[in-house]
PLY file of the C-alpha trace (Angstrom):
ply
format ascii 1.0
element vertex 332
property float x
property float y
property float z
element edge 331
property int vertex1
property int vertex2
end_header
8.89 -31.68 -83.01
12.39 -32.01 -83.71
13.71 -32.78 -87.28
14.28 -36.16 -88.22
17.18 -36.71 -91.53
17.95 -40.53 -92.34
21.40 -40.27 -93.22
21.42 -43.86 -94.69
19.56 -44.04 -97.90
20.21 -45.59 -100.88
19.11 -44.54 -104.61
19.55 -45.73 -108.50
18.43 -44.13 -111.98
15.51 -45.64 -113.04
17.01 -45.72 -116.57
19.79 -47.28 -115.45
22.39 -47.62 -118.67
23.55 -50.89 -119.11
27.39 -51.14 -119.23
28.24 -54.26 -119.99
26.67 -53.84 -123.73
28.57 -50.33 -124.01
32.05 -51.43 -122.48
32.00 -55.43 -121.97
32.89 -57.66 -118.66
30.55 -59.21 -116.35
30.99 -57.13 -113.21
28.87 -54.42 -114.17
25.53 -54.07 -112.39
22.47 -53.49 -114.99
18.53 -52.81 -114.40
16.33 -55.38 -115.26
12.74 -54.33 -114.97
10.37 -57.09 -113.61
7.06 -55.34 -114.00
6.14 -51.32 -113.46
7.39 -51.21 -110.12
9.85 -53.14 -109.72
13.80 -54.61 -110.72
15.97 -57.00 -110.29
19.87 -55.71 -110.51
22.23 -57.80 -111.86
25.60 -58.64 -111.85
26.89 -61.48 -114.18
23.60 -63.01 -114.63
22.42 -63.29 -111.23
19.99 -61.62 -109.15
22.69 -59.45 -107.25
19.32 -57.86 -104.94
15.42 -57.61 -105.89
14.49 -53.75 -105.48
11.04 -51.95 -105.81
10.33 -48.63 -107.11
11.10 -47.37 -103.76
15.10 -46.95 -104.69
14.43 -44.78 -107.99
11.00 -42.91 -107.37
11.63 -39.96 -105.69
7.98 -39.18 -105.04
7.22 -42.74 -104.09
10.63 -42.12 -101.16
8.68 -39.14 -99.96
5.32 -40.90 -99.13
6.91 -43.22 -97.73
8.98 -40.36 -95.55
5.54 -38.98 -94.89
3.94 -42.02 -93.27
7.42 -42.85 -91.14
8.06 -39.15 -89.92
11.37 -38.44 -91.97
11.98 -34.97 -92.70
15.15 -35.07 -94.76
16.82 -38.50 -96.67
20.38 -38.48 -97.49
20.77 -39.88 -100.70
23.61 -42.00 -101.82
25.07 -44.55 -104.47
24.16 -48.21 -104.04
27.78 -49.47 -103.58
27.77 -52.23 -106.01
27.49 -49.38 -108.62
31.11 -47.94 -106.82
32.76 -50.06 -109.96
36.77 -49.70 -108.32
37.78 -52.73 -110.51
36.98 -50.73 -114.16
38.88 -48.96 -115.67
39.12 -45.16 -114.98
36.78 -43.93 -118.10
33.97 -45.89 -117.62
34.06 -46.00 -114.10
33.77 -42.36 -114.41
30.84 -42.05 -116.27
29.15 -44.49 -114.17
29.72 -42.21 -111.35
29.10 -39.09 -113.11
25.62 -40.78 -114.53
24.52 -41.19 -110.90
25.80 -37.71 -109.03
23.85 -35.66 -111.99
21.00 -38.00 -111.20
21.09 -37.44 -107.48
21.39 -34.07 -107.73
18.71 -33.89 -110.42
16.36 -35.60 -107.19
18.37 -32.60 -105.05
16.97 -29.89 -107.16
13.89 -31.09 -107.75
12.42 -31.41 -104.24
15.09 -29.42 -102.25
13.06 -29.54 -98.34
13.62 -32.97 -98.65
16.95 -34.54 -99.84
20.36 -34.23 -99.70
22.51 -35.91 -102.26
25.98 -37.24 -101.47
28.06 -38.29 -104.46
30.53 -40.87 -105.73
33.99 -41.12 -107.42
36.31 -43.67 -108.93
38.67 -44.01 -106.38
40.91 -46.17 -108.35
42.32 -43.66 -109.75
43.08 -40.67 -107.29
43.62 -37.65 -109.86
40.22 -38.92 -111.24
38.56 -38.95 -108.04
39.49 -35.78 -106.67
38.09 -34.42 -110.16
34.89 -35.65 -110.05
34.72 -34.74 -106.02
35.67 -31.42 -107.22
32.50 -31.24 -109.81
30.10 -32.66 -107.50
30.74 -30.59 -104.72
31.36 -27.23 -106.67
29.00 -27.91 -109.94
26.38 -30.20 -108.36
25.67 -29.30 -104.98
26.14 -32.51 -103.30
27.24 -32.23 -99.68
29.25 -35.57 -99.55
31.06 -38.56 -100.81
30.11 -41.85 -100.51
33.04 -44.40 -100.79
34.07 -48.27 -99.95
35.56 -49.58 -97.54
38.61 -50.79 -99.51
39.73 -50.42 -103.13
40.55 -53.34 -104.79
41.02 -54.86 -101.59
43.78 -52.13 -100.48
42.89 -51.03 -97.32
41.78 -47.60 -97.00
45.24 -46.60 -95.47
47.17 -47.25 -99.08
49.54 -44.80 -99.76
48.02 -43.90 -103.11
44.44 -42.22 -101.62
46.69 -39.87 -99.35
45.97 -37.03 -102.06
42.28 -38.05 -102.00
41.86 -37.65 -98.02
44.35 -34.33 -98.25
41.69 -32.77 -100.73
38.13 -34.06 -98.68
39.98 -32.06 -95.64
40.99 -29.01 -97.38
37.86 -28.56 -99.45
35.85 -30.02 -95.88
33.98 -32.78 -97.77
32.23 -34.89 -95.76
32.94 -39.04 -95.83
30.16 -41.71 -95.72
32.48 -45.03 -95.49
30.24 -48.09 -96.69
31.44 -51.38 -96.92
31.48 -53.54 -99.93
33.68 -55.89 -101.66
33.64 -57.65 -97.87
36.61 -59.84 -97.02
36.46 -63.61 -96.44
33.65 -63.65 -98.67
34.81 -67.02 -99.75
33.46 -68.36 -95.94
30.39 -66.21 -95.83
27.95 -67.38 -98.78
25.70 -69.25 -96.06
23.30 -67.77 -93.93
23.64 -64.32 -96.34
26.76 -63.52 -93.64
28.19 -61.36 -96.09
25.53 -58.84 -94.91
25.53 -59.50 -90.54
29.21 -60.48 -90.52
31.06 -59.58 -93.83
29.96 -55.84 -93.68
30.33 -55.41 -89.80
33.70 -56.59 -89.89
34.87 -54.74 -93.31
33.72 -51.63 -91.56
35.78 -52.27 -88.70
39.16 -52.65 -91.00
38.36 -50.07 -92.73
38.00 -47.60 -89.95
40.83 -49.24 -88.12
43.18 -48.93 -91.02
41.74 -45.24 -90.80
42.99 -44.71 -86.61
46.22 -46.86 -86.52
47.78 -45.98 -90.30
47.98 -42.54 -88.77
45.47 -40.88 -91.49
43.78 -39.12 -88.82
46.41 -37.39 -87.24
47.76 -36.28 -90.51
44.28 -35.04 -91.43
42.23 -34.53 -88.18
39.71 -32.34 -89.59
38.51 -35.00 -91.80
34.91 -35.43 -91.37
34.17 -38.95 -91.67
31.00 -41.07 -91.15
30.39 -45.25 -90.97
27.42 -46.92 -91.62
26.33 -49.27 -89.82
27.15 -48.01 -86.70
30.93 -49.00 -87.33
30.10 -52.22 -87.50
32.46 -53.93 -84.88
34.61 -51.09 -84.81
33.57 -49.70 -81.66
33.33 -53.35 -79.65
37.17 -53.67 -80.73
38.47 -50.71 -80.59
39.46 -51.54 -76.55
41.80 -54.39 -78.24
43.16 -52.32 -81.07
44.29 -49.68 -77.80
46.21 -53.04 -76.25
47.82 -53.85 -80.09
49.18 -50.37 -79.64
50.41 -50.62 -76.22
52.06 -53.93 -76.74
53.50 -53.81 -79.70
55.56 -50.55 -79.73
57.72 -51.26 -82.60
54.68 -51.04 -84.89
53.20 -47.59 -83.90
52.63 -45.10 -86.40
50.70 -42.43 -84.09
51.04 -40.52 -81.03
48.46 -41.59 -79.08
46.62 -45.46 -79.25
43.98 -45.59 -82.26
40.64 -44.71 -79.41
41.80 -40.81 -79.40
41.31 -40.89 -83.33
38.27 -42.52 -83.32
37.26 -39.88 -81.11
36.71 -37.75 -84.81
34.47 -40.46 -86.45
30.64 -40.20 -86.96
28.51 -43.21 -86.85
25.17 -44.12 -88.03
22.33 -46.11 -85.62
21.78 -49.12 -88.04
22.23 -51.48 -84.95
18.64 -52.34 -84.14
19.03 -52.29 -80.26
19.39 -49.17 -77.59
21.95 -51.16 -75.81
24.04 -50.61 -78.72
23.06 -47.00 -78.93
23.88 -46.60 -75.32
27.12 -47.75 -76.09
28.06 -46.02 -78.97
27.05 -42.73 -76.64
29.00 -43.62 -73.71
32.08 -44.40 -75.89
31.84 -41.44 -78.79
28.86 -38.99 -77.29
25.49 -38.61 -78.46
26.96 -35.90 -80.73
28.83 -38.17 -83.40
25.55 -40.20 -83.50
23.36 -39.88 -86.95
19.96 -41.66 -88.06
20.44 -43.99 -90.66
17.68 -46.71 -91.95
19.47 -48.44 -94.75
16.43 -47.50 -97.01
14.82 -48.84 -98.90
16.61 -52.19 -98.76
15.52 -55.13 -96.44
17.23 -54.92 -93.10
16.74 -51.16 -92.89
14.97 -49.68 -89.99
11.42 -49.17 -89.65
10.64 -46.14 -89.04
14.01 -44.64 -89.31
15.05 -43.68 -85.89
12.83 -46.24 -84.13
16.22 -47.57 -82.09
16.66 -43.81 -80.72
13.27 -43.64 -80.05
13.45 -46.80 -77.96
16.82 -46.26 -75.77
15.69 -44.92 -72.32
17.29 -41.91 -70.59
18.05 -40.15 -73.29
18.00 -36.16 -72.85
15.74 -33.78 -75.20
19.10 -32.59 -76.18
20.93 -35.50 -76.97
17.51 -36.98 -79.40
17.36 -33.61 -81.02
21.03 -34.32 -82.07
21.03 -37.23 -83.07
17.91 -37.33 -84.71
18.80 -34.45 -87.34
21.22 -31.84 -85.99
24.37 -34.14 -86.17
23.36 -35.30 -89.59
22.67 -31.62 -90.81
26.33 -30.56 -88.90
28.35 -33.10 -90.36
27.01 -32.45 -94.10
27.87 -28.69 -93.45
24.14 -27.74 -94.19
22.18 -25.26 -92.33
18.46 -26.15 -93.40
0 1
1 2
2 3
3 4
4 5
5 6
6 7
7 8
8 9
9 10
10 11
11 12
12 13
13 14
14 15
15 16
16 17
17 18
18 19
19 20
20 21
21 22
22 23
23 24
24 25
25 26
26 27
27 28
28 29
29 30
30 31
31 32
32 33
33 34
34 35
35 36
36 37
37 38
38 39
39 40
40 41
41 42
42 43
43 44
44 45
45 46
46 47
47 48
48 49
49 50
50 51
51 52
52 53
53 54
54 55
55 56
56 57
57 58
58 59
59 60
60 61
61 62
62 63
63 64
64 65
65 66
66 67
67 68
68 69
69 70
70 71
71 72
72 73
73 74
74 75
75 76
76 77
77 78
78 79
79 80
80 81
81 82
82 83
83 84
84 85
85 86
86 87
87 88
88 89
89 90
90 91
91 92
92 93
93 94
94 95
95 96
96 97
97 98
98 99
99 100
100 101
101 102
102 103
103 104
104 105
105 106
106 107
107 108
108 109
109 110
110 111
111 112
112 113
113 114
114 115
115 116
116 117
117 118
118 119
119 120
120 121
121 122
122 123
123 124
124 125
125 126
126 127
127 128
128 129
129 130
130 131
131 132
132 133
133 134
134 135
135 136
136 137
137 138
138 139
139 140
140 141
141 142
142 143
143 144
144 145
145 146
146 147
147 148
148 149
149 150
150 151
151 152
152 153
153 154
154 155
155 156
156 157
157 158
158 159
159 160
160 161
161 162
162 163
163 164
164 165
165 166
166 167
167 168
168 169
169 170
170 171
171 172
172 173
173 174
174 175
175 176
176 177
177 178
178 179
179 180
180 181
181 182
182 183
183 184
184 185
185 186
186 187
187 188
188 189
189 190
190 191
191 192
192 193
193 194
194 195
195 196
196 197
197 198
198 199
199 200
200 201
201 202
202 203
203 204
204 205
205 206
206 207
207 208
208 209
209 210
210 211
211 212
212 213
213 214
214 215
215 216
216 217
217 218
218 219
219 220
220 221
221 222
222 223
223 224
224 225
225 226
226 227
227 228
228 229
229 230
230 231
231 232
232 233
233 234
234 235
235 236
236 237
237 238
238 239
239 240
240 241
241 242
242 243
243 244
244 245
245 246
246 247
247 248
248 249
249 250
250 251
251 252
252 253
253 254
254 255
255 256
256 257
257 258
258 259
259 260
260 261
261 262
262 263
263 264
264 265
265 266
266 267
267 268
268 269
269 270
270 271
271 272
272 273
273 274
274 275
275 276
276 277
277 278
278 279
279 280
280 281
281 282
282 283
283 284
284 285
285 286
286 287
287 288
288 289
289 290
290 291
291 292
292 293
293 294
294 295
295 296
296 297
297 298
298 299
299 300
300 301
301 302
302 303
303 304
304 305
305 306
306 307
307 308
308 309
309 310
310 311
311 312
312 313
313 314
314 315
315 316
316 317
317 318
318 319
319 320
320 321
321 322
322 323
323 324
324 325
325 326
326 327
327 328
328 329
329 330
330 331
């Protein structure tokens, strides 16, 4: 049987502090329990998502990896905790709060998690700090971030340090989107979640090909959930952009040779998809993420693999676990 890792998990502190006591504002996301096994989190009074026990139990995520064939999780931030918009200090602790608990989860049951972390990338010096401590001190094997900061694009000037230190120190990037744009037009329907997110991906890892961040730093190692989103569907019309507008070029070659780098996740529900993220990136920069435990992940993890025809032994074993494992540096 080959190994399966869901690279796409999410996971909270069940003791979640609550920071808008300790440091004021309304933006903060807080815990608030609704019976044993279950929350509601928060943000300025609202019900921001309903979760279960599932995305703080460790033991309850591992029965429920039991019964849907999972080997390994990936473990990573919810992004609404990512906190950009605070200020430095107690966006740091927030992030620090969650790493040590994530790596806590890590320690504790080592077979079956892997623990990627988070930083406050509002403030670069900051961020590369805290990467440095959760990489070096903690263990994790990763960095979770948004897709923009404070709606800068992830091409602003000011993270150059940050992307200079994840390829130097070869710390892996799981690009999430959050904070989506034109979420004024997308309250209906919940299309902040099938059309916000998709398309936030897709800026984010355009801004990513044609800003010229990956030929600066083409050892980066970075993955998008989601499957990219629309990223890969457009990428064909950011190659004409290039071509046809050559006064606005800021790399060598159009932006589909740097996308060549980029891992994706199989959140897209349907083997056409899969077969096209193959054809376009190979089966090798394919990983096996559910979205767990949250309600338009994938059950079981993988099942979209399982279902596209023609695919080699080979090519499943990769993407099914040995990608993942590659791309995290880990040798399990």
């Amino acid at each position: 049987m080959e190994m399966r890792v869901d690279f796409h998990t999410h996971i909270i502190p069940e003791d979640f502090p609550d920071f808008t006591e300790k440091f004021g504002g309304e933006r903060w996301p807080t815990m608030n329990r609704t019976c044993a096994c279950g929350a509601n989190i928060m943000v300025a009074g609202k019900v921001f998502r309903e979760v279960t026990d599932q995305v703080w139990s460790p033991e309850k995520r591992i029965q429920d990896m039991d019964r849907e064939g999972v080997d390994i999780q990936v473990l990573s931030p919810i992004p609404v905790t990512f906190s950009y918009w605070a200020d430095t200090e107690p966006a740091m602790l927030m992030s620090k709060i969650q790493n040590d608990f994530i790596a806590e989860t890590v320690q504790k049951y080592p077979d079956r998690f892997i623990g990627l972390g988070t930083v406050p990338l509002q403030d670069v010096d900051a961020a590369i700090r805290e990467m440095d401590r959760c990489i070096n001190e903690l263990g994790l094997k990763g960095i979770e971030i948004g897709s923009n900061v404070n709606g800068a694009n992830l091409d602003d000037p000011r993270l150059i340090p940050f992307f200079e230190m994840c390829e130097k120190w070869r710390v892996p990037l799981f690009i999430h989107p959050w904070e989506t744009m034109g979420r004024d037009r997308l309250p209906r329907h919940n299309f902040m979640y099938t059309i916000g997110m998709p398309s936030e991906t897709a800026l984010a890892a355009a801004s990513l090909v044609n800003s010229g961040l990956m030929e600066k730093f083409p050892n980066l190692q970075v993955c998008f959930a989601h499957g990219g989103g629309s990223f890969p569907y457009i990428l064909p019309r950011l190659d004409k952009g290039w071509e046809v507008w050559p006064h606005l070029r800021l790399t060598t070659h159009p932006p589909s040779y740097y996308a060549k780098n980029f891992y994706f996740d199989s959140l897209v529900y349907d083997p056409l998809n899969i077969k096209y993220l193959i054809d376009r990136f190979g089966a090798d920069k394919i990983v096996v993420g559910s979205d767990y435990p949250f309600l338009l992940r994938e059950i079981p993890p993988g099942e979209v693999i399982d279902k596209t025809p023609d695919l080699s032994e080979k090519d499943r074993k990769l993407i099914l676990g040995e990608n993942a494992l590659r791309f995290l540096n880990c040798e399990k």
